[in-house]
N, C-alpha and C positions, 0 to 999 in steps of 0.2 A: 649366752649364745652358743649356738650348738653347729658347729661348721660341716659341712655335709660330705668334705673331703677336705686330706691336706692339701697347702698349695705345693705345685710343683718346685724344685731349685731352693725347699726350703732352709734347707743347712747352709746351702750355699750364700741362700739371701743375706741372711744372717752373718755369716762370715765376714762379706764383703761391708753389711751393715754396719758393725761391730756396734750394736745398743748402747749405752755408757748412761750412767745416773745420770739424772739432770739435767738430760738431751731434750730436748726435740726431735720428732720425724713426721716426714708425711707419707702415707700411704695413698698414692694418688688415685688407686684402683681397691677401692675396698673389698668389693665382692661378695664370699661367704665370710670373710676376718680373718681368716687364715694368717695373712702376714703383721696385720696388726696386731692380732693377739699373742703373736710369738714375739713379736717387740719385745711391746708389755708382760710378755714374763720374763722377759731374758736380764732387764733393770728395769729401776726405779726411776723410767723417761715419760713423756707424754708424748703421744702421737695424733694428728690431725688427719683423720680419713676422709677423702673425699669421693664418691659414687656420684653417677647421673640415675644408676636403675633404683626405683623407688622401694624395689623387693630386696635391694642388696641395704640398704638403708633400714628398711622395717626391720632384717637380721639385727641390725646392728644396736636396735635401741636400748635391747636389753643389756647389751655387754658394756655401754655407757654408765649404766647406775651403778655397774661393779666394780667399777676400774677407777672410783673416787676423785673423779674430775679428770683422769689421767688420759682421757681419750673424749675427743670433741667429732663429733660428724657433720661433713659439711656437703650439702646437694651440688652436684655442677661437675664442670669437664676439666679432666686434670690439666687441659691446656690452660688453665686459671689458677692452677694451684697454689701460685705466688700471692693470688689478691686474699688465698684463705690465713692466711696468718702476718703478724704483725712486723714480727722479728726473723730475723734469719734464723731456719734451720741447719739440722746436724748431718740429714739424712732424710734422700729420698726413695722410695722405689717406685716401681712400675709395673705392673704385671699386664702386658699388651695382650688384646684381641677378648675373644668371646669367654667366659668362666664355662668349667661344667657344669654350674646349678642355672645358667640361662639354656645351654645344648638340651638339658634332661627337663624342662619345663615343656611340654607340647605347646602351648598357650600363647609362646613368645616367638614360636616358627622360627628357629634357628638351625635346625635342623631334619634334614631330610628322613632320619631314623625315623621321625614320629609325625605322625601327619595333625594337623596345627595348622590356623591363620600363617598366610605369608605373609610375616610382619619384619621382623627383626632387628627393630629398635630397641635399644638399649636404654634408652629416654622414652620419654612419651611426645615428644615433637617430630615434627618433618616427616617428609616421605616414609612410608611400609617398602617392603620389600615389593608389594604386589601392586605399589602406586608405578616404582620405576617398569618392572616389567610389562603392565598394564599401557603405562601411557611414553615410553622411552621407541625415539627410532632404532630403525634394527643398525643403524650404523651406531651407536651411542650405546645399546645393548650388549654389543660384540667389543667395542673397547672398552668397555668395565669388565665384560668375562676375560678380554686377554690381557689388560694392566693389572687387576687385583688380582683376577684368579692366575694368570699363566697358563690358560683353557687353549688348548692349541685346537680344535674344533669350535671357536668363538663363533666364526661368524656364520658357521651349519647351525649353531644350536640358536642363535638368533633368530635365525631366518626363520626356524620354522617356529619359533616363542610367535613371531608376529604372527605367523599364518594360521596358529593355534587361539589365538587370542581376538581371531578376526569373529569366529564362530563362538567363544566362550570366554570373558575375562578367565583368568589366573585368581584365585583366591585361597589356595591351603598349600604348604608342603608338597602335598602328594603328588597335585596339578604338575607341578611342576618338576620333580624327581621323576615323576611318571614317562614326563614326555622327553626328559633326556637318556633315562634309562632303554626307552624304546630304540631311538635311536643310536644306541653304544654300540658298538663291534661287543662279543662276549667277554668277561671279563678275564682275565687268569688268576689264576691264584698267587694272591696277595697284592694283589691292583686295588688301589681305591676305587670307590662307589664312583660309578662314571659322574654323577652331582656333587660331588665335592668340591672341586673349583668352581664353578659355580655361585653355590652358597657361600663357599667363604666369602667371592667378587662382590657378591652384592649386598653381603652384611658390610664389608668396609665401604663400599659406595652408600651405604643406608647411613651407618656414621661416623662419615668421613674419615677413619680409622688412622688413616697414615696421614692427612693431615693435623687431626689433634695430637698425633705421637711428635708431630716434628715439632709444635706448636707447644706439647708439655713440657721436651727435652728444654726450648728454649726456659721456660716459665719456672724449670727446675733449677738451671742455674743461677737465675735472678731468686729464687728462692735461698738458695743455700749459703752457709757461711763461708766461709777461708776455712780450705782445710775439709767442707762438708762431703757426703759421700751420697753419690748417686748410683743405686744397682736397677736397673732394666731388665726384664726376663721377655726374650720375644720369640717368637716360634715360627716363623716362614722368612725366607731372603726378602721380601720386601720390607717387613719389619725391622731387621737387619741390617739391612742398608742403609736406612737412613740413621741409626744409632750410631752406625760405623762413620758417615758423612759427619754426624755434627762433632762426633769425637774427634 
């Protein structure tokens, strides 16, 4: 397997992980393998990956027949993590929100950079991205752009998704970067892309994001042994906050 980047926080992972022979871990976000594979060279442990994306899994097959049983792949949400193995583990992590190999895919509409189906599923079940936009009232629109995103313009960029969608479904990226970039004030320099709260809002409303996090922190302790170590890596205050609430 050939991983398309490091993962971020990875020394640190590590650190916090501390591998040890004859452990167990679960990697509850597999990804590109980034952190499973540094496991697995770090000692002589076995690790249980678990992914929902079918392309972070496909990565992954080949690095299963090299690693001589020492690494098991398992489909599904790491709010489950606990039913994938039998025994208590050593060590868990986490690595929350969207990888760069799903952002730099056009195909998986994750991002506004590349114009792409607005999908943004991480799985292949439930609502696209362009199901909520498409068929969500404008009041229910605007509270996912201002709980997930912190879009302080929620409920202008609403208003006009519905009045934009009266004339033409939503169907790509662009559609929709398009019609929030029109209406941004000009940007300054080094302002995010006025669609970035946005997209992030509706990739975690797409799956359920901060519910599976709260759902795996639980699923992680019931997994782990006396003594076991759980590292988290999350990247915005909502993620954040709830690491910090269940700690």
């Amino acid at each position: 397997m050939t991983a398309p980047h490091v993962p971020v926080l990875l020394s640190e992972v590590l650190d916090y992980l501390q591998p040890a022979n004859g452990e167990t871990y679960i990697d509850g976000t597999f990804g590109a393998g980034g952190y499973t594979r540094a496991i697995l060279d770090a000692a002589d442990c076995t690790v249980v990956a678990i992914d929902r994306d079918p392309a972070a899994l496909e990565i992954g097959r080949a690095e299963v027949g090299r690693r001589g049983g020492r690494l098991t792949l398992v489909p599904g949400r790491f709010s489950k993590l606990d039913e994938a193995v039998a025994t208590p583990v050593h060590g868990v992590v986490l690595d929350i929100g969207v990888s760069s190999m799903q952002l730099d895919d056009a195909t998986r509409g994750f991002s506004f950079r590349y114009d792409g189906p607005l999908d943004m599923r991480m799985g292949q079940a439930g609502l696209s991205a362009a199901d909520i936009v498409n068929r969500a009232d404008e009041k229910t629109l605007a509270q996912i752009f201002s709980a997930f995103g912190e879009e302080r313009f929620a409920r202008g960029i609403a208003r006009r998704i519905v009045a934009r969608r009266a004339d033409a479904p939503f169907k790509t990226t662009r559609d929709l970067s398009g019609l929030i970039e029109d209406m941004a004030p000009r940007r300054k320099p080094g302002e995010i892309h006025p669609a970035t709260r946005v997209f992030q809002a509706l990739r975690i409303a797409v799956n359920r994001e901060l519910e599976e996090l709260a759902l795996g922190l639980e699923a992680a302790e019931r997994a782990l042994a006396e003594g076991g170590r759980l590292v988290v890596v999350a990247f915005h205050s909502l993620e954040d906050r709830i690491v910090k609430q269940f700690l």
